[in-house]
N, C-alpha and C positions, 0 to 999 in steps of 0.2 A: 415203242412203249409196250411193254408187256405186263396182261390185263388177265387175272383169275379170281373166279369169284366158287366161294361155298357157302350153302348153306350151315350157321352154327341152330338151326331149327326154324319151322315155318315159320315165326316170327322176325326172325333176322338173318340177315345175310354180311357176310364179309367177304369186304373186297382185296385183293391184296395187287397192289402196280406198282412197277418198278418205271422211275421215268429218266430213263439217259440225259447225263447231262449236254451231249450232241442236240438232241432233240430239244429243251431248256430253250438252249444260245439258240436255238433257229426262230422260236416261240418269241424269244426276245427279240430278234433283229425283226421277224415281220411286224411285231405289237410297233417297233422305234421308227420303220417306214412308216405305218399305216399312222401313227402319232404326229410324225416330221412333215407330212401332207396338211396336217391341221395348225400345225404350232408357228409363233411367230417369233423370233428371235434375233434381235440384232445383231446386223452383220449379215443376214440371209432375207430372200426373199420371204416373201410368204408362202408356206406350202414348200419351201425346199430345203425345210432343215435337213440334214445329213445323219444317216440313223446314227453313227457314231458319237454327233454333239445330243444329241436324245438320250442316249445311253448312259452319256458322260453327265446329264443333268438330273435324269430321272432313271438311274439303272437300278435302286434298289425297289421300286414301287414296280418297272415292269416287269422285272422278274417276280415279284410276288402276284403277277397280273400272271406272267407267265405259266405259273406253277399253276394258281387258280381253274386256270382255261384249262391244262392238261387232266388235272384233277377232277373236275367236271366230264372231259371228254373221259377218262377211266371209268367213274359211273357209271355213265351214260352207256359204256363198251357194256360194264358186268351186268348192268340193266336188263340191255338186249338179247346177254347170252342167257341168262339167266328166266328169260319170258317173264319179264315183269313190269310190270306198266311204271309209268312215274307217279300215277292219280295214286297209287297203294302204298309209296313212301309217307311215312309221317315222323315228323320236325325234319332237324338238323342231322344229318350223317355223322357220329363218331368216330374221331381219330383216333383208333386203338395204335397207330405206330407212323410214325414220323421223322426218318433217320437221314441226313444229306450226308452223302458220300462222297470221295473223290473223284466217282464216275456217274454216279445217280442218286438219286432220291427213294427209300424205298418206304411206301406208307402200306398201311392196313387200316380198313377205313367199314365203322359198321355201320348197313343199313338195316333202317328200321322199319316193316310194314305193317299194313295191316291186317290184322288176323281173321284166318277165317275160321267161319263157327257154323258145322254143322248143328241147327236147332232143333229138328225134329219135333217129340212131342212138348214143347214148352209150357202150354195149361198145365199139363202134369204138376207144376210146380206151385201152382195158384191156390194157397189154403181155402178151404171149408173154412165158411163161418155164419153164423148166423143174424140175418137182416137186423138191424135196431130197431124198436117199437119207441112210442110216447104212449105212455099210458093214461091214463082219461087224471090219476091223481097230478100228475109233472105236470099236465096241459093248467088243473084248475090253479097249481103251484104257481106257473109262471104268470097266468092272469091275473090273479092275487096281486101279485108284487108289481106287476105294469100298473094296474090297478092305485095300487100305494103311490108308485112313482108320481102318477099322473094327477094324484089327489093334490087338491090346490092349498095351501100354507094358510091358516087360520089364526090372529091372534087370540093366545087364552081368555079367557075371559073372567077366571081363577087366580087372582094374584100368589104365586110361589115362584119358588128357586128355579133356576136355572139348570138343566140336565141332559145328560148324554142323549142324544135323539131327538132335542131341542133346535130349532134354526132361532139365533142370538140375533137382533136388528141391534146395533151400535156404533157408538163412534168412537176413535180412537186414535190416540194421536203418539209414536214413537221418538225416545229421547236419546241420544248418543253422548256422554258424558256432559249431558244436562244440555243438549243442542237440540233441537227437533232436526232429525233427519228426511230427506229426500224420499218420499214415495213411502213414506210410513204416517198417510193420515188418511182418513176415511170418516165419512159419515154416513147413518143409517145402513151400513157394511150389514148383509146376510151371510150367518157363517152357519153350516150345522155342527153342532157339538158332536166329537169323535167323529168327525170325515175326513179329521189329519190332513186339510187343507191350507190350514196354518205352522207355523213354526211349532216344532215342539215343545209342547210344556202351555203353551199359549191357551189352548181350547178349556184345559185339564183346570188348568185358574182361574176362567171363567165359571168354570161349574158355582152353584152356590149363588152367583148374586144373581138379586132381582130385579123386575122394572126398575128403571131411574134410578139404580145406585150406580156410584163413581168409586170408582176404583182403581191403585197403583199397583203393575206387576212388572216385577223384574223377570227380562227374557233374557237365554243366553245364544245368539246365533250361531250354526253347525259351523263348523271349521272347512265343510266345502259349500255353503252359500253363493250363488251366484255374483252377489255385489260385495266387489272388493274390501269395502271399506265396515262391511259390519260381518267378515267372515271372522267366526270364533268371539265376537263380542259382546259385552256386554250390556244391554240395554235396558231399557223403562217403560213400558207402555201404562196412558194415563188414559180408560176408559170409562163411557159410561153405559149403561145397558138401556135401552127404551122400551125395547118389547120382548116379548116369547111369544116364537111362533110354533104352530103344529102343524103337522097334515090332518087335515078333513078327514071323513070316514070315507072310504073310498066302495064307489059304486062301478059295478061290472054292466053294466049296459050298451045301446047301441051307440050312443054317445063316442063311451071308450073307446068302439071298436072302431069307429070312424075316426077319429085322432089317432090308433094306432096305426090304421093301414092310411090312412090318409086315404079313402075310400070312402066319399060321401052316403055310398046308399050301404056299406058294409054294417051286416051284424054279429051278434056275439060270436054264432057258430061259424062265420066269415073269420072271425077273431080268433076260433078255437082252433079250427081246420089251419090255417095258417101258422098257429104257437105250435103246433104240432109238428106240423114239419120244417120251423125253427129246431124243434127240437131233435127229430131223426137227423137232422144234415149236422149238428153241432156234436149230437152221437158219432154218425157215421167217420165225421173229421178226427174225434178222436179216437177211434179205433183205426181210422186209416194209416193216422201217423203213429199211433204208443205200439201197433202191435200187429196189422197186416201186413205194412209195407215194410218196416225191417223183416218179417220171418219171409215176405215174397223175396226180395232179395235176399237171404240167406241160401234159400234152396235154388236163386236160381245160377248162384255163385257157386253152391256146391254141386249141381247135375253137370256142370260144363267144366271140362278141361280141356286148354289150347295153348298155346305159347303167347306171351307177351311181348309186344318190342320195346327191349331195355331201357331204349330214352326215355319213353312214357312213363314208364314204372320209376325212374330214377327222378325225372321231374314231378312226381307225385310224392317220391321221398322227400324230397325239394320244401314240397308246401308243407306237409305234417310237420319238417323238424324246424322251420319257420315257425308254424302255428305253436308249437311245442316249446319253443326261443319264448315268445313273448309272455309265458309263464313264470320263467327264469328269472332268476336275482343276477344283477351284473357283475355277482361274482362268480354265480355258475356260466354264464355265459363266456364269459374272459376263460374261465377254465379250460372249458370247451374249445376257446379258439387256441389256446397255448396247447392241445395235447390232442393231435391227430386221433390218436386209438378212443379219447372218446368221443369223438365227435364222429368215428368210424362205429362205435358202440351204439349211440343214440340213433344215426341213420339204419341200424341192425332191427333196431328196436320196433322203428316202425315199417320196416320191410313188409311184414304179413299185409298191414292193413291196407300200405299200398299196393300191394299185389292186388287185395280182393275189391277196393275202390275202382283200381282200373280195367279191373277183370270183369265188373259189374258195368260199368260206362260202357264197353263193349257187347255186353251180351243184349243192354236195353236199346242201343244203338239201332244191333242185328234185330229183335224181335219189333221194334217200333217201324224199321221198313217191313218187316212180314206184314206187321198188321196197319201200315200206309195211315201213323200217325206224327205225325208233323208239328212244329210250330214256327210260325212266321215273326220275324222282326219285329211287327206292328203289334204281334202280341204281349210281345217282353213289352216294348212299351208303355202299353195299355197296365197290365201289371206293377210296375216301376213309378208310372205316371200314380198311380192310385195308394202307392205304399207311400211313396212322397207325401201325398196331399193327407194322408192320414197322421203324417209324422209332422206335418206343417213344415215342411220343407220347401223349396223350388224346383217341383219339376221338372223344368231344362237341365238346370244345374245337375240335378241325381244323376239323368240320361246322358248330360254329357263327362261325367265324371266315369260312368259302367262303359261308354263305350272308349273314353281316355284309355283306360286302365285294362282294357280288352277283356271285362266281365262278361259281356251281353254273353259270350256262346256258353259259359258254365249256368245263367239264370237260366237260358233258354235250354239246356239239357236236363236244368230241375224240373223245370214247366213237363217237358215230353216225358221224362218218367211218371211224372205225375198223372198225366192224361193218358199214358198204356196204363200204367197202373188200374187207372180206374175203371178203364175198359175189362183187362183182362179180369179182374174183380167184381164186375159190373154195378160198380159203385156210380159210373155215368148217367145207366138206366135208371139209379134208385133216384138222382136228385131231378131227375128230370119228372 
């Protein structure tokens, strides 16, 4: 077998071997011994099948057994000449050539590695910006409105109309071509006017009546309604109204600030000191995400130039014109698949961005071991477990679906940017 490898750039290598067919048929007869020692077949002992009845049963499977092993030991040959470890291959090797001959096989086969990245001075890249403040008016802004939240619901005491800002106590009962429907009745129901908690149209027809009036509204449900049976239809609700309520005048005291922090001995300035840097971390979040963290990764895409390994870049193609598909009308789609050049076109298209997504996964990669930031398993977890339970979800079920579907190591690559990020920016120190 003969085995040359070149470099086509420190990214990738190609290997080129020619595997005699002498060699093949030898490959075969040992795999149909070492086979004929295991097999059992009538008419033979056990363990003494004859590589020839082996051959004759299973010769097209061990010859692709055969080819595999030689194909592997070629590797492994341009590996070694080549000083390159196996830990620095990444995915599957490329078949660039695949030709069976009368006498050999002759392939070219690209390997992919990992790129190296002289980093140097990396901070360099890390924008100026200036810390976020709360200023004393946001603080007194946001207590106000906690303030509001937490003022407790008063009925009027002023008989009038019904209005926006109003919480409605009533009962009511929904008609489906003169049927009362399933889970369309309520008594003493608190609704606030315009919280768009209701079907639309619904709150907007309340406006206007007072205590103890009865009243018919025709509702029309959305056409994507969760229950089948009154999606896009037309309905009745027969209501009556009992009360109008208000929120109370709301008081800023020590009170508040112990329901808010849930902090028995907590006071205002307990309250204030803490809305405050509610406030600088809900800053700091959005300027980390609308504007540090893309122009950090912009320069640190732009200071580095190295070679990329093809598959990665090509399996990054992969996902954008995926993502890109599920935009598509399945008439563009069908297009696409009937006509190679555009489906060669669209992959063109997104070429740059996966260059600069996988050129970036690598440089955050290399600076995250500089600067010995990590994230463990249990963390994705933790994170996932809590996205879940905020979506009312099932926890197991989420974690077991991201690790199904072999997500966990792209969350856990968002997490580690995230956390150099923060570091190199020293957004870490600020929330701490």
């Amino acid at each position: 077998m003969k085995v040359t490898s070149k470099n086509i750039d420190k990214a990738n290598l190609l290997v080129s071997a020619t595997l005699p067919k002498e060699e093949i048929d030898a490959k075969v007869d040992k795999l149909a011994k070492e086979a004929g020692k295991q097999m059992k077949v009538d008419g033979f002992r056990k363990g003494k099948v004859p590589a020839h009845v082996v051959k004759k049963m299973h010769g097209e499977q061990l010859m692709q057994d055969a080819e595999g092993e030689m194909i592997r030991e070629a590797l492994d040959q341009a590996l070694a000449e080549a000083k390159v470890n196996k830990s620095d291959m990444l995915g599957e090797p490329l078949f660039k050539k695949y030709e069976k001959g009368d006498s050999a096989i002759e392939a070219e086969i690209q390997i992919c590695l990992r790129p190296v990245i002289e980093l140097g001075e990396y901070k360099e890249a890390v924008p100026a910006f200036e810390q976020p403040k709360a200023t004393p008016e946001e603080v007194k802004e946001r207590i106000a409105d906690l303030a509001k939240q937490s003022a407790p619901l008063e009925s009027i005491t002023t008989k009038r109309a019904l209005k926006k800002g109003d919480t409605a106590v009533f009962d009511f009962e929904g008609f489906l071509n003169g049927e009362p429907f399933e889970g369309g009745k309520a008594e003493n129901f608190e609704l606030e006017i315009g919280s768009g908690q209701f079907i639309p149209g619904f709150e907007e027809k309340m406006e206007g009546m007072k205590p103890d009036e009865e009243k018919k509204i025709a509702i029309t449900f959305p056409e994507d309604y969760q229950a089948e049976n009154l999606k896009g239809k037309e309905t009745e609700f027969a209501i009556k109204l009992n009360d109008i309520k208000v929120k109370s005048e709301a008081e800023i005291n020590d009170a508040l600030a112990q329901k808010v922090t849930g902090k028995a001995d907590a006071t205002v300035k307990d309250l204030e000191e803490r809305t405050a840097e509610q406030t600088i971390t809900e800053k700091v979040s959005k300027l980390y995400n609308d504007e540090l963290k893309p122009k950090l990764l912009e320069a640190l895409v732009a200071k580095y130039d190295f070679d990329l390994p093809e598959n990665i870049v090509e399996q990054e193609i992969d996902n954008l014109v995926n993502g890109k598909a599920q935009h598509l009308t399945p008439e563009e789609i069908k297009a696409i698949q009937e006509d190679v050049k555009k489906l060669e076109a669209l992959r063109e298209e997104t070429r740059e961005d996966a260059v600069n997504s996988v050129k970036a996964t690598f440089i955050v990669d290399a600076i995250a071991t500089a600067e010995k930031v990590s994230v463990d398993d249990n963390e994705v977890y933790q994170v996932l477990y809590y996205e879940a339970m905020m979506a009312g979800q099932k926890p197991e079920e989420v974690v077991e679906h991201y690790k199904k579907n072999n997500l966990i190591p792209a969350v856990k690559m968002g997490m580690i940017e995230d956390k150099l990020f923060g570091k190199l920016l020293g957004l870490d120190k600020e929330q701490k």
